[in-house]
BANU-221355 format. One line per 2 residues: number of its first residue (from 1); their letters; for each residue y negated, z, x of N, C-alpha, C, O. Coordinates in steps of 0.05 Angstrom, whole numbers. Atoms other than C-alpha are relative to their C-alpha. Layout:
N
NUM	a	Y/Z/X/Y/Z/X/Y/Z/X/Y/Z/X ~ ...
END
This chain:
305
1	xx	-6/28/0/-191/-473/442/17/-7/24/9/4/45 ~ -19/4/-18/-133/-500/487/-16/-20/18/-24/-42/9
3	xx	7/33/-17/-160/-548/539/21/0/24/34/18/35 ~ -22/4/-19/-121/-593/590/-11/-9/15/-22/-30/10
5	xx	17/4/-17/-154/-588/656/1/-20/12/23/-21/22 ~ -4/24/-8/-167/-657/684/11/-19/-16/25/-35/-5
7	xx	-19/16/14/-142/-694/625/-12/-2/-30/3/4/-48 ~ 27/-6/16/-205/-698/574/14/-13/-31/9/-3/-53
9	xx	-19/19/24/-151/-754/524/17/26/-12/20/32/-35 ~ -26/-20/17/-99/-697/518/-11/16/-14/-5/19/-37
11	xx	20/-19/20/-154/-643/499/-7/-17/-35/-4/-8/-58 ~ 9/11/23/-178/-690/449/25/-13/-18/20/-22/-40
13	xx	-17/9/18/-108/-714/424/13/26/-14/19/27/-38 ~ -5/-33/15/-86/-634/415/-23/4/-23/-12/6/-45
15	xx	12/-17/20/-146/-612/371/-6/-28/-22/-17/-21/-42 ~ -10/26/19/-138/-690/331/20/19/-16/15/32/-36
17	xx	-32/-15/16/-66/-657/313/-1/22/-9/12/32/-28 ~ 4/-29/18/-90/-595/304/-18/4/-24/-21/25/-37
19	xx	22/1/28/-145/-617/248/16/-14/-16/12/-7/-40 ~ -16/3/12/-90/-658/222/20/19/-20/26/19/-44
21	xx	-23/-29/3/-40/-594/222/-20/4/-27/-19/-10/-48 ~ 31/-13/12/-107/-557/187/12/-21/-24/31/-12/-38
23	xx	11/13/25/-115/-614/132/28/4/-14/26/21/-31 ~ -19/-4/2/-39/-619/120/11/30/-16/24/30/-37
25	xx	3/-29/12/-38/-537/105/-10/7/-24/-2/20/-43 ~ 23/-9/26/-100/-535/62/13/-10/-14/18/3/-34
27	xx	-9/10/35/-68/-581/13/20/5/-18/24/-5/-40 ~ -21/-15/15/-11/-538/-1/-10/38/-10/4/59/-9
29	xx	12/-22/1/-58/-481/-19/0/-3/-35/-15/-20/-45 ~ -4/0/24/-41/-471/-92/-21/23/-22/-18/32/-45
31	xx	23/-10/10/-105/-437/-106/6/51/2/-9/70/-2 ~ -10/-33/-13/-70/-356/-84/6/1/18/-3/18/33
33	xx	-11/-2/-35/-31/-372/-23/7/-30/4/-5/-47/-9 ~ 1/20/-3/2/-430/9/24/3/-4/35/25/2
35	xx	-27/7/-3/70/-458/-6/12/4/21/-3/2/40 ~ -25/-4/-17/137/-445/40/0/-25/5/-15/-32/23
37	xx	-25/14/-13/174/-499/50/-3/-37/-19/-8/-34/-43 ~ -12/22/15/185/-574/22/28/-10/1/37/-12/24
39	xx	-29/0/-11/257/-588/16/14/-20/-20/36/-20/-31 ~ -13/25/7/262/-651/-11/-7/-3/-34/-11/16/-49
41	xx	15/8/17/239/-696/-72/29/17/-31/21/25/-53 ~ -13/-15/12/310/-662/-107/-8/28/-8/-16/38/-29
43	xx	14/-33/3/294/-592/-93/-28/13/-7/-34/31/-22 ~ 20/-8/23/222/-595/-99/-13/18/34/-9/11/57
45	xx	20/-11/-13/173/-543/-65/19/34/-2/33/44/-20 ~ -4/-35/6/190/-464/-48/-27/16/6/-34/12/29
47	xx	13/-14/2/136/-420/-55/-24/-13/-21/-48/-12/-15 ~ 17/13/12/103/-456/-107/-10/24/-35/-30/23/-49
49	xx	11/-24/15/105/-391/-158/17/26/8/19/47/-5 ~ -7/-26/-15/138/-346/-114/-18/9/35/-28/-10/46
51	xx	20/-9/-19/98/-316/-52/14/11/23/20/35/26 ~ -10/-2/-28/127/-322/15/-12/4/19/-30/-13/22
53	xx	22/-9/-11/95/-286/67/4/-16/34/-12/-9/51 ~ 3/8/-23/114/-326/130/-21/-17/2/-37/-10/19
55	xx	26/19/-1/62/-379/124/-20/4/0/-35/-12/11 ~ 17/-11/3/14/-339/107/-21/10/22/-44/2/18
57	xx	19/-12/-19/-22/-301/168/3/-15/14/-15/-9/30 ~ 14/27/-12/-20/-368/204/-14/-18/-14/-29/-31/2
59	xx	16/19/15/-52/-411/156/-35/13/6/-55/-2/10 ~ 17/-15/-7/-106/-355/169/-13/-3/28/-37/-5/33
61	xx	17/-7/-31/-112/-350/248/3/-23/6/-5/-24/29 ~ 5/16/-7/-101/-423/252/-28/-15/-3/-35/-36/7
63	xx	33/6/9/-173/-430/224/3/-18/-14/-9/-38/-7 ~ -6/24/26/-146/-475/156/-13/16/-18/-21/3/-37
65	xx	11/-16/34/-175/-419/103/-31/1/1/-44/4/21 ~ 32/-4/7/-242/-415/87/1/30/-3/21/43/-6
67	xx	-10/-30/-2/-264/-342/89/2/11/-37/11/33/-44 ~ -6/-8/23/-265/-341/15/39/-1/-10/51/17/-21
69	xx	-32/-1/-5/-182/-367/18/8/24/5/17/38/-13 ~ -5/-27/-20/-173/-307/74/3/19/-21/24/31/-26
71	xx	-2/-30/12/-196/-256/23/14/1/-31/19/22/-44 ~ -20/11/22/-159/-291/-39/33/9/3/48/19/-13
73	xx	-26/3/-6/-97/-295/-2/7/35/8/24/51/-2 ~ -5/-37/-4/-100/-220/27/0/10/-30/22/20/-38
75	xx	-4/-15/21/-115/-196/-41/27/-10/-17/38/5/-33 ~ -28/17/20/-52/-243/-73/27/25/15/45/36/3
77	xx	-20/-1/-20/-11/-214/-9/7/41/-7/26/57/-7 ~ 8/-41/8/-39/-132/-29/17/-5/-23/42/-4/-22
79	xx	-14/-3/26/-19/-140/-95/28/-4/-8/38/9/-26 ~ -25/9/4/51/-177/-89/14/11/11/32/22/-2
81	xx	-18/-9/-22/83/-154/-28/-5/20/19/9/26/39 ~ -4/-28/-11/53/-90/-11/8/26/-22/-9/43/-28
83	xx	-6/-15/28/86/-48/-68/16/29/6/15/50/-7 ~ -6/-23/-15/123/-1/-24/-6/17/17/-27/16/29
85	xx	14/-17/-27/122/51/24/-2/-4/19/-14/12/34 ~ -5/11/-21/137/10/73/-12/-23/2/-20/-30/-20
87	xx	20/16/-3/97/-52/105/7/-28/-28/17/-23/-50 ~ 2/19/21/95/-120/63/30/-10/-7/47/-7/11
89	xx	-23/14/-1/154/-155/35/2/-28/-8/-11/-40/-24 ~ -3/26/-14/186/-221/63/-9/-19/-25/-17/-42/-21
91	xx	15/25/24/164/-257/-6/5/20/-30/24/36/-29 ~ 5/-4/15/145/-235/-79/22/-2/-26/34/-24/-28
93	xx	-24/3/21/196/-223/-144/-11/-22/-19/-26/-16/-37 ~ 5/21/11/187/-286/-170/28/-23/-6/49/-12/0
95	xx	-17/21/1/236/-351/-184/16/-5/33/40/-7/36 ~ -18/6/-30/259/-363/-109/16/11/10/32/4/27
97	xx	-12/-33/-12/281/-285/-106/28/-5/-14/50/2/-4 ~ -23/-4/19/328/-300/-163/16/-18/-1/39/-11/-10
99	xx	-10/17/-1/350/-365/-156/32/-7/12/47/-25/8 ~ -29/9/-5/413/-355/-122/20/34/7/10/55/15
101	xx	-20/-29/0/471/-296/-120/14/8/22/35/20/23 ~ -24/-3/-24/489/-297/-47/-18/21/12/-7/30/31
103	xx	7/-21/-18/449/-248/-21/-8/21/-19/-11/12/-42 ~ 8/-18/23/428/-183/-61/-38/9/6/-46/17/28
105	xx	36/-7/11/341/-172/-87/-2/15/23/15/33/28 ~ 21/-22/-16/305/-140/-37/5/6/27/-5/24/41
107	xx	-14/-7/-18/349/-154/18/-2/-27/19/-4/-50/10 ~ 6/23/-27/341/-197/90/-13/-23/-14/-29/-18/-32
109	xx	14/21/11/319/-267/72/-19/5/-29/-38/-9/-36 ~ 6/4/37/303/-246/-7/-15/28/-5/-10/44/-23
111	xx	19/-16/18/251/-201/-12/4/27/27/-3/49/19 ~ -4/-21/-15/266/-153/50/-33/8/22/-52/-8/26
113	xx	27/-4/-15/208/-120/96/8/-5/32/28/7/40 ~ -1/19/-23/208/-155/161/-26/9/21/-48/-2/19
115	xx	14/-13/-25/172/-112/224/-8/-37/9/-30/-47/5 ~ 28/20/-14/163/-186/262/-9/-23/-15/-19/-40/-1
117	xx	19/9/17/135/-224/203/-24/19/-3/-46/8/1 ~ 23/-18/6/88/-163/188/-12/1/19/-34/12/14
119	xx	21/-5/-13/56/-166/254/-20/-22/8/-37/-23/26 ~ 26/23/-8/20/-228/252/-8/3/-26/-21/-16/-32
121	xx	18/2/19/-3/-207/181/-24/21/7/-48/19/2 ~ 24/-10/-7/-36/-151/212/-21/-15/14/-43/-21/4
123	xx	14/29/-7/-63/-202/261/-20/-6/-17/-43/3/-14 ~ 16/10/14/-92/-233/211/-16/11/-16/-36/-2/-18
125	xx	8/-18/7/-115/-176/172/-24/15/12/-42/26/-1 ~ 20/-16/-18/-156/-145/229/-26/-8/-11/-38/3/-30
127	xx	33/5/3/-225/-180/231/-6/-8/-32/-29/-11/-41 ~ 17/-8/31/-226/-184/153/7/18/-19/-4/14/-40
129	xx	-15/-32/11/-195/-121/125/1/25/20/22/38/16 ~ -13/-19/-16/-195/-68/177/16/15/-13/39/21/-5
131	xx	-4/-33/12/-183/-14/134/35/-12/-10/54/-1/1 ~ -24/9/4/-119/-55/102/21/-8/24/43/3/25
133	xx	-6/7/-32/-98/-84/171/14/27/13/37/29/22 ~ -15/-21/-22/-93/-10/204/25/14/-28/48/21/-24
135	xx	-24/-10/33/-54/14/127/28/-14/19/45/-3/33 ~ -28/14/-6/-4/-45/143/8/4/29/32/5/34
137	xx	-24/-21/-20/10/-17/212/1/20/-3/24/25/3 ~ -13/-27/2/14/50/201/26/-5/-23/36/16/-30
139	xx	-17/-9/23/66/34/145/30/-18/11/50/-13/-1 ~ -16/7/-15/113/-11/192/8/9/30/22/-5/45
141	xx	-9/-14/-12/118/40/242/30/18/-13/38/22/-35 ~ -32/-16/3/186/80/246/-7/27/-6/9/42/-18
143	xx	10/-31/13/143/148/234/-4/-8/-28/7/7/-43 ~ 0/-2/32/126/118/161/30/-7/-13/30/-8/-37
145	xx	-23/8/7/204/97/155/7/23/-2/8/31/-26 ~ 0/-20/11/220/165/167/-10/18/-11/5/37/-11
147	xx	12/-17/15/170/206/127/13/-6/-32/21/10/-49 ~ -9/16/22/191/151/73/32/11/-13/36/23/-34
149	xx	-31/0/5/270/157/70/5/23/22/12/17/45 ~ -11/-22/-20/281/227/105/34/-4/-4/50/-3/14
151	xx	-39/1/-6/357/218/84/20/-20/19/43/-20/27 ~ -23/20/-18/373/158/122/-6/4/26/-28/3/37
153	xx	6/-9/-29/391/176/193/-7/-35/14/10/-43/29 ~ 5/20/-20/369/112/225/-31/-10/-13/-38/-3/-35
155	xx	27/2/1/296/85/226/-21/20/-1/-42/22/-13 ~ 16/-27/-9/276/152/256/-10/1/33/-34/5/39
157	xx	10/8/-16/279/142/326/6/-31/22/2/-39/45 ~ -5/32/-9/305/67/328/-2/-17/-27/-12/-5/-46
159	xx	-4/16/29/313/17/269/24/-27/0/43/-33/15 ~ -18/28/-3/343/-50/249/-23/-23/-1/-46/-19/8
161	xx	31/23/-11/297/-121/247/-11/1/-33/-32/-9/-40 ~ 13/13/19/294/-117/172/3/30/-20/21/45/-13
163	xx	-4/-28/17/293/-54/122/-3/-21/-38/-14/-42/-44 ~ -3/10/32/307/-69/41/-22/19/-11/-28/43/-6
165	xx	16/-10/14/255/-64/-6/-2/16/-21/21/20/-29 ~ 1/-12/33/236/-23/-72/29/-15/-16/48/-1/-23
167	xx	-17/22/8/282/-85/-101/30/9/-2/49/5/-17 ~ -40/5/-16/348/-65/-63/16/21/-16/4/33/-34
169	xx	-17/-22/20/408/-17/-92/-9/19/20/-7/43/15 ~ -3/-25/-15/391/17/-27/-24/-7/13/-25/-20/34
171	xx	39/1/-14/309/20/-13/1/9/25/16/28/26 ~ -2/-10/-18/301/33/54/10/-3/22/1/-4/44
173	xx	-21/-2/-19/361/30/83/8/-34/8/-3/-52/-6 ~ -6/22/-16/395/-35/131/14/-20/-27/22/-12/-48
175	xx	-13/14/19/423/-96/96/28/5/4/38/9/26 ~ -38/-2/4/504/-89/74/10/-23/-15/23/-19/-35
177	xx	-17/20/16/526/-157/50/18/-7/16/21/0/40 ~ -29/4/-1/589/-189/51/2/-16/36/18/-11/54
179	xx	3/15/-26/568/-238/111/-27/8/17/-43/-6/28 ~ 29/-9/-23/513/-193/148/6/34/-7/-7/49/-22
181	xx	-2/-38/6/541/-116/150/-19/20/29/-13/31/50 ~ 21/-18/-23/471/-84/181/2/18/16/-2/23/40
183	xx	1/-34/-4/489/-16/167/25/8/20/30/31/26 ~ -13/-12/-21/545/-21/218/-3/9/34/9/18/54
185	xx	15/0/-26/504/-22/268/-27/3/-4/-40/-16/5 ~ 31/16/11/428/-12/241/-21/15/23/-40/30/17
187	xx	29/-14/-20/388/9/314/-2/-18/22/12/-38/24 ~ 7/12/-20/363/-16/372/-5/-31/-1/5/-45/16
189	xx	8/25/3/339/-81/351/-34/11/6/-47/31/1 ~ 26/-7/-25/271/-90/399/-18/4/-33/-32/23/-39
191	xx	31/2/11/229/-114/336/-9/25/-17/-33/30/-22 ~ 8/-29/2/233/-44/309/-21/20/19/-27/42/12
193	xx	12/-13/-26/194/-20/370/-25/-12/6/-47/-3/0 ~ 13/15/-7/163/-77/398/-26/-16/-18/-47/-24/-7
195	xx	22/14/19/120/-109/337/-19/18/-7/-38/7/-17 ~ 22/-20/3/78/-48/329/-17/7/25/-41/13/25
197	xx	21/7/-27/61/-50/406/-8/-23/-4/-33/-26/-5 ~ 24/30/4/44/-125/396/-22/6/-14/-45/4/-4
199	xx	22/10/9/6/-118/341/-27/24/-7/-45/18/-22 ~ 16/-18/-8/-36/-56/354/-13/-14/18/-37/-9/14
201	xx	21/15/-16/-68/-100/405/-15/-20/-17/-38/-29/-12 ~ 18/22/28/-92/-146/349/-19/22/-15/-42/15/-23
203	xx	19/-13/9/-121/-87/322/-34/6/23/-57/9/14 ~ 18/-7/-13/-165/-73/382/-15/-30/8/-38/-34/17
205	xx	8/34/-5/-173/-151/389/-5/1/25/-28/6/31 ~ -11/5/-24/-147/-159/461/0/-25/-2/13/-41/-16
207	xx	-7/42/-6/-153/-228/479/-11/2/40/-32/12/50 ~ 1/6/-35/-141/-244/566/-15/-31/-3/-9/-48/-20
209	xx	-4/21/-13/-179/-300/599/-2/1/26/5/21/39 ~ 0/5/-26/-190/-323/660/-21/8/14/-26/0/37
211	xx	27/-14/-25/-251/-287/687/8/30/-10/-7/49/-4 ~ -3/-36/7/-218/-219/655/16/7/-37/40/7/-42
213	xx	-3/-17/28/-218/-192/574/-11/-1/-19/-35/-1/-14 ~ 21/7/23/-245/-200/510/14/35/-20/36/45/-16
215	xx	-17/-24/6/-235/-128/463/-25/-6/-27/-49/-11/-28 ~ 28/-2/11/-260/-129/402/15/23/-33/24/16/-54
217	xx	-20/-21/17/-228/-63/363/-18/5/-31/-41/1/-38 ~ -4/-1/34/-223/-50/288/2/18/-16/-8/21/-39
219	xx	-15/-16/13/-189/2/275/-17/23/-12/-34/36/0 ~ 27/-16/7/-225/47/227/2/31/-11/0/43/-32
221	xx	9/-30/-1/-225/113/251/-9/12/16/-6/-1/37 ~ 10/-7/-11/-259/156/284/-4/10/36/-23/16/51
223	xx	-12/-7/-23/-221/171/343/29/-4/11/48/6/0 ~ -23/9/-7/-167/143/382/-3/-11/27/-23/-17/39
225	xx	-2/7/-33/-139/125/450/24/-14/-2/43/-3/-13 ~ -21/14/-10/-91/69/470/-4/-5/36/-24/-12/48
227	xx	-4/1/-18/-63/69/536/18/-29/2/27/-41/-17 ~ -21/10/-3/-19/22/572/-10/-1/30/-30/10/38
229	xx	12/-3/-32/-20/5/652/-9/-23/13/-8/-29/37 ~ 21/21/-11/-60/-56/650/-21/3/-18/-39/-9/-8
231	xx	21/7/6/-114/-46/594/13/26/-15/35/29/-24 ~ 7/-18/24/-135/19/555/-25/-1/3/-41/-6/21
233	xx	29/-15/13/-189/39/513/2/18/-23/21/20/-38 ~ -8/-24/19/-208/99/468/-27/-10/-10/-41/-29/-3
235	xx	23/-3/15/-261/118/419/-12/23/-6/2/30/-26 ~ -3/-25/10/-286/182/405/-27/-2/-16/-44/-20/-14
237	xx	26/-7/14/-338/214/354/-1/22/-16/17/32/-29 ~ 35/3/-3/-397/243/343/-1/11/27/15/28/34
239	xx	8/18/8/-427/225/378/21/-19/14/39/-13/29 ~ -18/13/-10/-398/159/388/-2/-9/34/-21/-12/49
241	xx	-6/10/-34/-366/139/459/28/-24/-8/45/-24/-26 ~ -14/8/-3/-328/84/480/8/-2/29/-10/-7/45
243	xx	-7/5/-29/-283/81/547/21/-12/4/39/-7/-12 ~ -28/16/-3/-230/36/574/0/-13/33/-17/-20/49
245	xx	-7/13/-35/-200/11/640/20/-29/-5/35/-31/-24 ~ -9/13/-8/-173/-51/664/15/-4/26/3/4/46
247	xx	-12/-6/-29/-120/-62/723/25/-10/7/47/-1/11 ~ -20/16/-7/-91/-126/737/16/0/20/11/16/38
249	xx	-16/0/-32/-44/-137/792/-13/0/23/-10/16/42 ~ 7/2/-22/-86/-167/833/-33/1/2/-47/-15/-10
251	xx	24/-3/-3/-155/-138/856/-17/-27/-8/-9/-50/-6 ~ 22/22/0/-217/-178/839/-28/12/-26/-30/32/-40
253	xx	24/6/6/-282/-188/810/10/-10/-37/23/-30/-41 ~ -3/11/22/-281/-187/724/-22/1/-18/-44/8/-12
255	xx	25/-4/21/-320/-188/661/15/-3/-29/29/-21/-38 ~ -15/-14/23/-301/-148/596/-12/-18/-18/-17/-38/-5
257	xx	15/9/20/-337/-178/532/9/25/-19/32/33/-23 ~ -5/-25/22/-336/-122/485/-6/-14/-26/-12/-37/-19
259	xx	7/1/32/-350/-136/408/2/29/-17/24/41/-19 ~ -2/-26/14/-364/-74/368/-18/-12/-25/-37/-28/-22
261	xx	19/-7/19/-388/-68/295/-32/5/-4/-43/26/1 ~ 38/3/3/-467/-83/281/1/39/11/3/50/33
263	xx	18/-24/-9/-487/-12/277/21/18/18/14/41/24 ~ -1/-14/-33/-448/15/333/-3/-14/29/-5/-3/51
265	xx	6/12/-12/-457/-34/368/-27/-8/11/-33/-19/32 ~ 35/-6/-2/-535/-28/361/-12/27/10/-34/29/21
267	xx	-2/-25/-5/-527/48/373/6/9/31/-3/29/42 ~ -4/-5/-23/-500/42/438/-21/-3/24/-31/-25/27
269	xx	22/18/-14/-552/44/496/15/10/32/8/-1/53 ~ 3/1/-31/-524/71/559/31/-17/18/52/-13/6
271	xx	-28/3/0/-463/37/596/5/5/38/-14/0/53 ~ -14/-8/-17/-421/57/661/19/-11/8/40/-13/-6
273	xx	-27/13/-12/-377/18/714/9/16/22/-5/25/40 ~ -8/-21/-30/-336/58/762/-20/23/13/-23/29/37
275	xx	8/-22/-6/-377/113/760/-29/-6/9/-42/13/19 ~ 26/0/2/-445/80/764/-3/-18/-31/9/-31/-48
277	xx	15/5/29/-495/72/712/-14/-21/4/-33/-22/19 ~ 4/36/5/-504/-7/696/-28/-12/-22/-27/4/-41
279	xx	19/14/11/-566/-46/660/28/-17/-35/49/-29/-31 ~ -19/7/12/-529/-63/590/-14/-16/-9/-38/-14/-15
281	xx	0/34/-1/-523/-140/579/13/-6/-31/37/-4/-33 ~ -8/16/21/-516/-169/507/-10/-9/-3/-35/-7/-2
283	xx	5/19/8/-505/-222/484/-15/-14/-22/-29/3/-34 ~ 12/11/16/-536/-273/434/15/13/-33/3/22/-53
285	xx	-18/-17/19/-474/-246/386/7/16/2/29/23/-7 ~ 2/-40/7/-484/-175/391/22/12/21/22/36/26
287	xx	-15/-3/-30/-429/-176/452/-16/8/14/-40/2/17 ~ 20/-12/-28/-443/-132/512/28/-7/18/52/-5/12
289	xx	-14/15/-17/-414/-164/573/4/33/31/-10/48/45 ~ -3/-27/-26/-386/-107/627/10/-17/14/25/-34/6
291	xx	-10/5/-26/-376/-127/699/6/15/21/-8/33/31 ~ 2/-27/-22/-346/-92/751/31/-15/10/39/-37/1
293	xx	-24/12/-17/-275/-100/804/13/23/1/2/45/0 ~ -12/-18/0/-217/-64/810/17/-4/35/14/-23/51
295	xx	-7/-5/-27/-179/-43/875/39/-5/-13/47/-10/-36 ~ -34/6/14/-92/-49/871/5/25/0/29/30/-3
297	xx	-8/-31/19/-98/35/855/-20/5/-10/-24/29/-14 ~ 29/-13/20/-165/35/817/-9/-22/-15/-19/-43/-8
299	xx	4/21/21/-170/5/756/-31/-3/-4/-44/16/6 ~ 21/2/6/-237/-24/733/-2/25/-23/18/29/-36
301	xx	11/-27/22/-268/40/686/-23/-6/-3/-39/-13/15 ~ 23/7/15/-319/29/641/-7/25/-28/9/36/-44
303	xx	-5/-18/27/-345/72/588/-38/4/-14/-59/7/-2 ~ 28/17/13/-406/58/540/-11/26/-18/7/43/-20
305	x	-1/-20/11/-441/112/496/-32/-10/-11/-44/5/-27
END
């Protein structure tokens, strides 16, 4: 929840606007997903039987869906716009796809797969799908682009921001129209790179505040380690272990909040800060709370088992 410190009116005029926003959303929920766009009493509504995926994984983490919506809308979103080998696409073959001849099926705006739309569906995907959630990143990585399309030299070890769908004359490969020629250039665009490190942290459910970290990972396999050089954690098993470090800039005094899965989370009994063995603290919601400080060359280390 956003608050504005010293200013109790603004707090309360933000989450007014934001239950507004909320009510506003729900009522364009057409009983599968939510409508795109209004674009006038001429034009009418866009996504009203076509399935546009930008709106989508916010209507979700803004807390407007009910969790029965959530798992409506994921299943609308599986079925429509995950049809390829590759992650979801930008909206569904429906009336909106076809409606006009300037761009070609399956391509940028009209039906194309879109790395930074897809990483706030994972986002959203995480805490009620794992198992779908970690699918849709592994399949918007540049390793499933090339396993996918071994013939096209590009989206192997760089990409472009948008790849063409099943749909296109050319699956796979960069957009080539008349006023957007991809393929003359189709690499080094960040969100090829960059949206799979964002939203891998959605998988482990990374959330910073101000006394430290909140982690509350997903991902459903057995074993794995993310690094980076302010916050890793791994997983290993049998049996299970979990370990991870913290290592802000600036020394101090923090406190992790973990969230793990009921029964590993019930399984766990011993836990470890910097190399001593700690009294483990959970919470009312099955959270175990780690405390400990780091030095400016020694990260906080923690590791739970």
């Amino acid at each position: 929840m956003l608050e504005y410190a010293g200013d109790s009116s603004l707090a309360h005029k933000a989450r007014t606007a934001a239950d507004l926003h909320r009510k506003a959303t729900q009522a364009q929920w057409n009983g599968r997903w939510f409508r795109r766009a209004w674009l006038g009493p001429k034009l009418g509504w866009l996504g009203e039987s076509t399935l546009w995926i930008e709106p989508q994984p916010w209507a979700i983490l803004s807390g407007t869906t009910s969790d029965a919506q959530s798992r409506t809308l994921l299943h609308s979103i599986d079925s429509l716009l995950r049809r390829g080998p590759l992650g979801a696409t930008q909206m569904s073959d429906g009336p909106d796809m076809r409606s006009t001849g300037s761009t070609s099926l399956g391509t940028l705006e009209f039906g194309a797969v879109w790395p930074s739309l897809n990483q706030t569906l994972v986002w959203a995907m995480a805490p009620i799908d794992p198992v779908m959630a970690w699918e849709e990143w592994k399949r918007n990585t540049l390793a499933c682009h090339a396993a996918s399309y071994p013939n096209i030299w590009y989206g192997v070890w760089s990409g472009n921001d948008s790849w063409n769908s099943p749909l296109s004359r050319n699956p796979g490969g960069a957009a080539n129209e008349p006023y957007f020629r991809g393929t003359d250039f189709p690499v080094l665009n960040l969100h090829s790179h960059a949206c799979s490190l964002y939203s891998v942290t959605k998988l482990l459910g990374i959330e910073f505040t101000p006394t430290g970290m909140k982690l509350r990972p997903t991902i459903p396999i057995s074993s794995y380690r993310f690094s980076s050089p302010l916050v890793g954690i791994a997983r290993s098993s049998p049996p299970i272990k979990y370990e991870g470090w913290y290592s802000p800039s600036c020394p101090g005094q923090w406190t992790i909040e973990l969230s793990l899965p009921v029964d590993e989370g019930m399984s766990v009994s011993s836990l470890e800060v910097n190399g001593q063995r700690v009294p483990l603290q959970r919470q009312a919601n099955g959270s175990i709370l780690i405390h400990g400080d780091n030095a400016s060359t020694q990260p906080l280390h923690w590791s739970l088992a």
